[in-house]
N, CA, C and O atoms as a GROMACS GRO file, in nm:
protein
  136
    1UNK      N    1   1.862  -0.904   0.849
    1UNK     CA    2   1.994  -0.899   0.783
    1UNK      C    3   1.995  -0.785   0.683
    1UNK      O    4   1.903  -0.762   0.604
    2UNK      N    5   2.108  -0.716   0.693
    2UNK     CA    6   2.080  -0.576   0.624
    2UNK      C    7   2.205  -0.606   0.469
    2UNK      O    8   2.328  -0.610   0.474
    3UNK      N    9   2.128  -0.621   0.362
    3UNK     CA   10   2.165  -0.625   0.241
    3UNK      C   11   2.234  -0.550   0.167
    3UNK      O   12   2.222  -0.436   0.212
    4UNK      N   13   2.315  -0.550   0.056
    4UNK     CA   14   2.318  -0.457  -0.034
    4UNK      C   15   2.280  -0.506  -0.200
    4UNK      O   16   2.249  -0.625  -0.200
    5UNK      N   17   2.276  -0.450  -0.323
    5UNK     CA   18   2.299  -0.485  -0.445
    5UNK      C   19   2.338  -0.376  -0.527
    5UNK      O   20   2.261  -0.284  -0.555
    6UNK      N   21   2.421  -0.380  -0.555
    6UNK     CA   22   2.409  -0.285  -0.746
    6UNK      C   23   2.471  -0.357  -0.854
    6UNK      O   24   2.561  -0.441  -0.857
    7UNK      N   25   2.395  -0.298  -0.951
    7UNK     CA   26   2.416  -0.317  -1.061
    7UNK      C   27   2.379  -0.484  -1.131
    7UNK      O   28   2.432  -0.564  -1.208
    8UNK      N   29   2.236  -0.471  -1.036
    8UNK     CA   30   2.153  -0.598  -1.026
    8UNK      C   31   2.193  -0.755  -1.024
    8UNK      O   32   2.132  -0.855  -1.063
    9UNK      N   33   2.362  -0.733  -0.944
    9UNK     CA   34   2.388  -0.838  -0.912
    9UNK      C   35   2.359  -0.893  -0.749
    9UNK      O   36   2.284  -0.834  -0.671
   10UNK      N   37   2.413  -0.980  -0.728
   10UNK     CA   38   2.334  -1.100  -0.598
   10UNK      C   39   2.331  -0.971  -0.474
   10UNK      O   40   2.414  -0.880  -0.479
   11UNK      N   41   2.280  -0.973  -0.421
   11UNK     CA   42   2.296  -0.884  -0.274
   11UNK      C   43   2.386  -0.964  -0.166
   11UNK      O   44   2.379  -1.086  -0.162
   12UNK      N   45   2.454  -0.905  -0.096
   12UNK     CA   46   2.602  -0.946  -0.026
   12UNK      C   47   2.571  -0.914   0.104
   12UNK      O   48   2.497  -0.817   0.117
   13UNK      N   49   2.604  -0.965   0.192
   13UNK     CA   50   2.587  -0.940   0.318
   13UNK      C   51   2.641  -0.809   0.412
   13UNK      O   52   2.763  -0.791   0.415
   14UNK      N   53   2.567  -0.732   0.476
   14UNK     CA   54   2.623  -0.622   0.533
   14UNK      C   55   2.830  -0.622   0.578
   14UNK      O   56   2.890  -0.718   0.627
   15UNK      N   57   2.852  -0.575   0.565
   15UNK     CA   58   3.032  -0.578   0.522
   15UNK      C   59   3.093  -0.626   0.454
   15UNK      O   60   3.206  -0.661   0.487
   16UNK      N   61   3.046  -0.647   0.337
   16UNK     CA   62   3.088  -0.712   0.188
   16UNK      C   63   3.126  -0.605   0.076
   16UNK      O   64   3.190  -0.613  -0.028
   17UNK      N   65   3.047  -0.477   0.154
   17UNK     CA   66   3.077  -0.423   0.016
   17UNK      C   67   3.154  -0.279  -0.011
   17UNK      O   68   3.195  -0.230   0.094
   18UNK      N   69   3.176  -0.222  -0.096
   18UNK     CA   70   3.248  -0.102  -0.164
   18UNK      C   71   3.352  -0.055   0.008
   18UNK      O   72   3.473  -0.066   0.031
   19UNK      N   73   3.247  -0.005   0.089
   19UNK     CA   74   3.276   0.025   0.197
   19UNK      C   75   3.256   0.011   0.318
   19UNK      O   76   3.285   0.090   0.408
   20UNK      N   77   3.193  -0.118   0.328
   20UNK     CA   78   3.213  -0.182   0.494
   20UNK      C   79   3.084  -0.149   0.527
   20UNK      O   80   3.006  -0.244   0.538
   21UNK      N   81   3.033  -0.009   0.548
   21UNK     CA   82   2.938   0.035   0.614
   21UNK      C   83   2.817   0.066   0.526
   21UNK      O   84   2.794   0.184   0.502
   22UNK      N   85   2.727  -0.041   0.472
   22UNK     CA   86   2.668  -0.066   0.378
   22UNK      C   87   2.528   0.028   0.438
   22UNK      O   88   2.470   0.070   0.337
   23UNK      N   89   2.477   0.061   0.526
   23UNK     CA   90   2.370   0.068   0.597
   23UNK      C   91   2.364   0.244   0.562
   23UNK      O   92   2.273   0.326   0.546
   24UNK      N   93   2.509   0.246   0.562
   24UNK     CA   94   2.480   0.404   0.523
   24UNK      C   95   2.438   0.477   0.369
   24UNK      O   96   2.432   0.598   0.347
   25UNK      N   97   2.412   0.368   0.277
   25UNK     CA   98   2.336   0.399   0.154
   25UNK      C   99   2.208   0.448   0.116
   25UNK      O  100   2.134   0.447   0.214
   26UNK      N  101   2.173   0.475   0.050
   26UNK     CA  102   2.029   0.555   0.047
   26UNK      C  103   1.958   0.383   0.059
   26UNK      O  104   1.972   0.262   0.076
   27UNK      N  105   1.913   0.447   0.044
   27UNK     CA  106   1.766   0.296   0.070
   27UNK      C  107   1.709   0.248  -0.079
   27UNK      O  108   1.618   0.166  -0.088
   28UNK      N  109   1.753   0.291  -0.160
   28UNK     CA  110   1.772   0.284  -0.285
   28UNK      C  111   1.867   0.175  -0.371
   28UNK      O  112   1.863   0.121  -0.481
   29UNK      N  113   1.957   0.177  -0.252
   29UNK     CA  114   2.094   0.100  -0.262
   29UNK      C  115   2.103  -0.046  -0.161
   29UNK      O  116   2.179  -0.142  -0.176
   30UNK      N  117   2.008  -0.028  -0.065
   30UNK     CA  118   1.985  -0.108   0.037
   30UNK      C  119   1.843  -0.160   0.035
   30UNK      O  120   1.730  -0.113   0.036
   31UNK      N  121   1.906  -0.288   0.033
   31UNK     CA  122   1.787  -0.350   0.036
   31UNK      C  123   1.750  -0.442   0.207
   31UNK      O  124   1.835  -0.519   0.252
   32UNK      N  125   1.657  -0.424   0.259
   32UNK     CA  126   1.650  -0.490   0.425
   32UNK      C  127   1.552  -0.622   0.408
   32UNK      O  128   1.433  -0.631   0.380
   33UNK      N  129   1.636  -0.703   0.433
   33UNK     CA  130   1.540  -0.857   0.421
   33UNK      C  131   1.524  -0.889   0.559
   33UNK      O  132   1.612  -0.896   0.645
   34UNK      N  133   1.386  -0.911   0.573
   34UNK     CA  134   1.390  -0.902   0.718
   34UNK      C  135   1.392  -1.131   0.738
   34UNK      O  136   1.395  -1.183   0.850
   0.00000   0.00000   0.00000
């Protein structure tokens, strides 16, 4: 399941966030829970 978080709140599920296409963030921004 491919994650996101900023601003060290909960991580949201891939299409939850700013812009849909969460996967395209640096890896910095993405977090991958396998």
């Amino acid at each position: 399941v491919c994650q996101w978080s900023q601003g060290g709140s909960s991580p949201s599920n891939l299409g939850d966030g700013p812009s849909g296409t969460l996967c395209q963030y640096s890896e910095s921004d993405v977090h991958i829970n396998e």
